[in-house]
MIPAMAR-846532 format. One line per field, with one value per residue: residue number from 1; z, y, x of N, C-alpha, C in turn. Coordinates in steps of 0.05 Angstrom, whole numbers, always signed. Atoms other than C-alpha are relative to their C-alpha. Example, Ala and Ser with C-alpha at 12.3 -4.5 7.8 and 13.67 -1.06 7.14 Angstrom:
num 1 / 2
n_Z +0 / -1
n_Y -24 / -24
n_X +18 / -16
ca_Z +156 / +143
ca_Y -90 / -21
ca_X +246 / +273
c_Z +0 / +14
c_Y +24 / +22
c_X +18 / -15
END
This chain:
num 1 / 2 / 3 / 4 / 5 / 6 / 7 / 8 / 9 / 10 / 11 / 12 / 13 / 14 / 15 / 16 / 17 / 18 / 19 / 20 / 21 / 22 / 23 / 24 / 25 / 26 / 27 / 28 / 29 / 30 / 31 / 32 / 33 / 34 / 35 / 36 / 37 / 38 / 39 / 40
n_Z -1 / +0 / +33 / +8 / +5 / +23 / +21 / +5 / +3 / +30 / +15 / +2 / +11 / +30 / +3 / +4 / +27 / +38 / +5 / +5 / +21 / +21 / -6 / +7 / +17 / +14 / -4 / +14 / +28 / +6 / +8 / +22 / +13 / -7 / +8 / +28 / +7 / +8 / +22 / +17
n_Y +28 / +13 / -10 / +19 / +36 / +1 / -3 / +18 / +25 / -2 / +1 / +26 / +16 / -5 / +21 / +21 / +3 / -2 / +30 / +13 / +3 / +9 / +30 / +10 / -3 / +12 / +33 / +2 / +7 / +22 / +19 / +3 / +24 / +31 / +1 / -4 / +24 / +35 / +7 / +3
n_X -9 / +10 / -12 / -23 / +1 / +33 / -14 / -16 / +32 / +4 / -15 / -2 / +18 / -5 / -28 / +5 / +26 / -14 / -34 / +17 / +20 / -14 / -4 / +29 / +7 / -13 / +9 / +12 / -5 / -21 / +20 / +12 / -15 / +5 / +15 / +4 / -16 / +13 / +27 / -1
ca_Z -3651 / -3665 / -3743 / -3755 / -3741 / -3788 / -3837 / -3832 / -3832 / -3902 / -3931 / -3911 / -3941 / -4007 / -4015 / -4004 / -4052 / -4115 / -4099 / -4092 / -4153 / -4198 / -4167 / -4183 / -4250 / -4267 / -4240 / -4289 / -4354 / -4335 / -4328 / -4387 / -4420 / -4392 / -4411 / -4484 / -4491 / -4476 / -4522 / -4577
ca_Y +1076 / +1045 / +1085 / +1054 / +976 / +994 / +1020 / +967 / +913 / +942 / +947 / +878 / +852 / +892 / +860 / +793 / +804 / +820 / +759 / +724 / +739 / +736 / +661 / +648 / +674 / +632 / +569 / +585 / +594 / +533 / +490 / +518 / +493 / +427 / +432 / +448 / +405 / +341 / +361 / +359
ca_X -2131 / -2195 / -2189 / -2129 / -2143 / -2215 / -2164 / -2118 / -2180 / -2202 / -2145 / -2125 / -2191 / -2184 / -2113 / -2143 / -2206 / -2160 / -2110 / -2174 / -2213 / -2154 / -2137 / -2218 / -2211 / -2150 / -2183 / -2239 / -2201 / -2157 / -2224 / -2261 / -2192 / -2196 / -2263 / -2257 / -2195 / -2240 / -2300 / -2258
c_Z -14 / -33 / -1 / -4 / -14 / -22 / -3 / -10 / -30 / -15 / -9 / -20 / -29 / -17 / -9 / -24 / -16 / -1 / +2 / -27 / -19 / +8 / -15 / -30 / -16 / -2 / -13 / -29 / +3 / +0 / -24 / -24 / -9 / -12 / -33 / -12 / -2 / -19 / -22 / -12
c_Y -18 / +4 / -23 / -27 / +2 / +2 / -27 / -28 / +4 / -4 / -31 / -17 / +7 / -16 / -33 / -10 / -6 / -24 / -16 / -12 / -3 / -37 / -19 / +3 / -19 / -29 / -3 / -2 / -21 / -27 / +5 / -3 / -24 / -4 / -8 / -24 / -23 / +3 / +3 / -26
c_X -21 / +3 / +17 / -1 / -18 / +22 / +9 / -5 / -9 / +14 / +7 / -13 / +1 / +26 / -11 / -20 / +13 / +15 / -23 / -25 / +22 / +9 / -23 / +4 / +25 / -7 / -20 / +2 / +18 / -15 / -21 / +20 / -2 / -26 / -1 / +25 / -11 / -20 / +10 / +10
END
């Protein structure tokens, strides 16, 4: 039982990482956009 909710706990968190770092990484090329859009 106790397995199982650890499993279920990592997994969870791995899930959330990747939906997390791709969210981060879109909010970074959509401000070094914005970015580059005003310095020209």
């Amino acid at each position: 039982m106790q397995d199982e909710v650890r499993e279920k706990s990592v997994a969870l968190t791995i899930k959330v990482g990747k939906a997390g770092g791709r969210l981060t990484a879109g909010l970074l090329k959509w401000a070094i956009r914005k970015y580059l859009a005003q310095a020209q």
